[in-house]
C-alpha positions as CSV (number, residue, x, y, z in Angstrom):
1,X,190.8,44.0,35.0
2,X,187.9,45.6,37.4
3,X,188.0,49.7,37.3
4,X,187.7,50.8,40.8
5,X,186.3,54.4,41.0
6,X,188.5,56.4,43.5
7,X,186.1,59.0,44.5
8,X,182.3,58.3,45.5
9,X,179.2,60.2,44.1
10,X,179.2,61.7,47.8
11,X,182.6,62.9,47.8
12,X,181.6,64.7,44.5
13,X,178.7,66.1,46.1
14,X,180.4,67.3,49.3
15,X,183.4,68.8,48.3
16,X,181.7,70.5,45.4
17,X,179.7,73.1,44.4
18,X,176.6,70.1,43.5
19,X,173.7,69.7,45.2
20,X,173.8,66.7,47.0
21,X,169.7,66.2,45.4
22,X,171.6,66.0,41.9
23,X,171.3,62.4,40.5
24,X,174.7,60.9,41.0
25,X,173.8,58.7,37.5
26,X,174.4,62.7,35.8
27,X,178.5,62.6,36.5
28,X,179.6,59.0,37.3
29,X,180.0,58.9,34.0
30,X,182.7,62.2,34.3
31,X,184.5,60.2,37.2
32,X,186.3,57.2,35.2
33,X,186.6,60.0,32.4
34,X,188.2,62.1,35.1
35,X,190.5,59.0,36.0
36,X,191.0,57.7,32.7
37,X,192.1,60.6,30.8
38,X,193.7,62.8,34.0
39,X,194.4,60.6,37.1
40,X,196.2,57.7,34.9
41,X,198.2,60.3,32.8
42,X,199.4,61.9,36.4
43,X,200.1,58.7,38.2
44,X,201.3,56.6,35.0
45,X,200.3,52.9,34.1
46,X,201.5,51.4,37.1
47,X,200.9,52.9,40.1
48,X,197.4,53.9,38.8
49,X,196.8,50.1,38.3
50,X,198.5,49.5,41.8
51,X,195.9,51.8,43.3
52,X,193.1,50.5,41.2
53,X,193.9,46.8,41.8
54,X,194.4,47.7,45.8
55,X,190.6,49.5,46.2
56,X,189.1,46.4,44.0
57,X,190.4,43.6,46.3
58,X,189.8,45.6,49.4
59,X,193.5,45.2,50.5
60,X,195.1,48.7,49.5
61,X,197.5,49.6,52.3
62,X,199.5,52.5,53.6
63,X,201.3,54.8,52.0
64,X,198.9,54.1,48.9
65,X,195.8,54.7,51.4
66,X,197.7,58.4,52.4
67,X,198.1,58.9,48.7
68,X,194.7,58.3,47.8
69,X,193.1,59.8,50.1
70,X,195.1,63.4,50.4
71,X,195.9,63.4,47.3
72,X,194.3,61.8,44.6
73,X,190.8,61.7,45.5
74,X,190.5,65.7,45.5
75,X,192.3,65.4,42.0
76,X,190.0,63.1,40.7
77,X,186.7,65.2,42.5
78,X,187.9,68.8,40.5
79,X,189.1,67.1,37.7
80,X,185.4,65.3,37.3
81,X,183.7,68.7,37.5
82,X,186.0,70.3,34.4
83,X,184.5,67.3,32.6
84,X,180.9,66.9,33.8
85,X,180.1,71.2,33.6
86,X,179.7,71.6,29.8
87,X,177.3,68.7,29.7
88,X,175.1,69.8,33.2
89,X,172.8,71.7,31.4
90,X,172.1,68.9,29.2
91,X,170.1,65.9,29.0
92,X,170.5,62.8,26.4
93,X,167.5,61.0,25.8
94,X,165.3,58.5,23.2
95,X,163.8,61.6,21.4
96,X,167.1,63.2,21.7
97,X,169.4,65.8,22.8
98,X,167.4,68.7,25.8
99,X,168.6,71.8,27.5
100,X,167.6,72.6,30.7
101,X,165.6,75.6,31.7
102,X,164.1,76.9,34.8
103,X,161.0,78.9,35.4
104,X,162.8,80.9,38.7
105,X,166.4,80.9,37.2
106,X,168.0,81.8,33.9
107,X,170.7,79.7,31.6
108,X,174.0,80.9,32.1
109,X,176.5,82.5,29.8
110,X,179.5,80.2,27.7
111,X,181.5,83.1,29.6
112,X,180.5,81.9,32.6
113,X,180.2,78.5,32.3
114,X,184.1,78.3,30.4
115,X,184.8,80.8,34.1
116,X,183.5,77.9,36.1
117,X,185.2,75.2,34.4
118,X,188.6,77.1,34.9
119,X,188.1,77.6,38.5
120,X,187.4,73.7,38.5
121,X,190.5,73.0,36.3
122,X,192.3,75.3,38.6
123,X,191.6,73.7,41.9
124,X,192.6,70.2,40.0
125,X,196.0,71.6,39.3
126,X,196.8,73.0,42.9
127,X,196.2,69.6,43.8
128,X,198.0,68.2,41.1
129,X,201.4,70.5,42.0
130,X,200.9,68.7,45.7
131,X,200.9,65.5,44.4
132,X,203.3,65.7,42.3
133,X,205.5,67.7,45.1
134,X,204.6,64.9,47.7
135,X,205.2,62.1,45.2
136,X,208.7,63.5,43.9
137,X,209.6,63.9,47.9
138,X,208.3,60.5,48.5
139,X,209.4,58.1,44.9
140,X,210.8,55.6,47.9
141,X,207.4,54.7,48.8
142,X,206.1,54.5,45.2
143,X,208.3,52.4,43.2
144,X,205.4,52.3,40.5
145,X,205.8,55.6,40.0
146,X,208.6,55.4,38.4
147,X,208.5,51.6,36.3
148,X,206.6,52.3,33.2
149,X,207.7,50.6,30.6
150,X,206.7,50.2,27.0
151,X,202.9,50.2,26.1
152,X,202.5,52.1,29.2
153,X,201.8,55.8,30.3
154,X,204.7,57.3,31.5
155,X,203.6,60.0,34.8
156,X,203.4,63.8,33.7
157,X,205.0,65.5,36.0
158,X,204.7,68.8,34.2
159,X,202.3,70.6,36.0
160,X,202.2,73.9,34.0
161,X,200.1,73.4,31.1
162,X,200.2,75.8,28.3
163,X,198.5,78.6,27.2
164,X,198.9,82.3,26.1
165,X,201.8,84.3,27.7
166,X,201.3,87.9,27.0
């Protein structure tokens, strides 16, 4: 089975913080992981493949379009950027393993850098809770949504992810 990618390098670059003169080869990479490891445990085994199968042939229709489009794709764009920012400053290479450095500007923080990746993790969960909302109010539409069986991922539709409660 072909792997579509549901976002585009552009969308990444224009409804993000990137400069659209970063090379897009930096975070394609962070887009399938994105999908793979968030978008498919959100949607489940079947209606990811549903979507996936729709974009490759070129024949994905209404209301999978809607759903893609208002509210997948900005899951997939924030939910790239919580994986791609720990590695931005690096570069993988023959020789190996560079950190970026600037003569006019100065290496962040961790703080900051873990503060950015938060804000982007953040943003992907708003979205998440209005997919999940819209998806819950709309299962008619979806019948994938809610036919996993077996070997396959079942959708999480716990949006409230752990953490320290003081």
């Amino acid at each position: 089975m072909a792997q579509a990618l549901f976002v585009t390098t552009t969308d990444i670059a224009k409804f993000t913080s990137l400069n659209g003169n970063l090379d897009p080869d930096k975070f394609t990479d962070k887009m399938k992981v994105a999908q793979d490891i968030h978008i498919q445990s959100i949607l489940g085994t079947k209606l990811f493949n549903k979507i996936n199968d729709g974009i490759v042939a070129g024949n994905l229709a209404a209301p999978y379009t809607t759903l893609l489009t208002s509210y997948i794709k900005p899951m997939v764009i924030h939910y790239t950027m919580v994986e791609y920012l720990p590695f931005a400053s690096y570069t993988f290479a023959n020789k190996g393993v560079y950190k970026h450095g600037s003569e006019n500007g100065e290496t962040i923080s961790k703080e900051e850098m873990d503060s950015l990746i938060e804000k982007e993790r953040s943003l992907a969960q708003h979205y998440n809770e209005r997919f999940v909302d819209y998806i819950c109010f709309n299962s008619n539409l979806f019948p994938e949504y809610n036919t996993n069986s077996n070997g396959d991922m079942f959708p999480d539709r716990d949006v409230n992810l752990g953490g320290w409660y003081l």
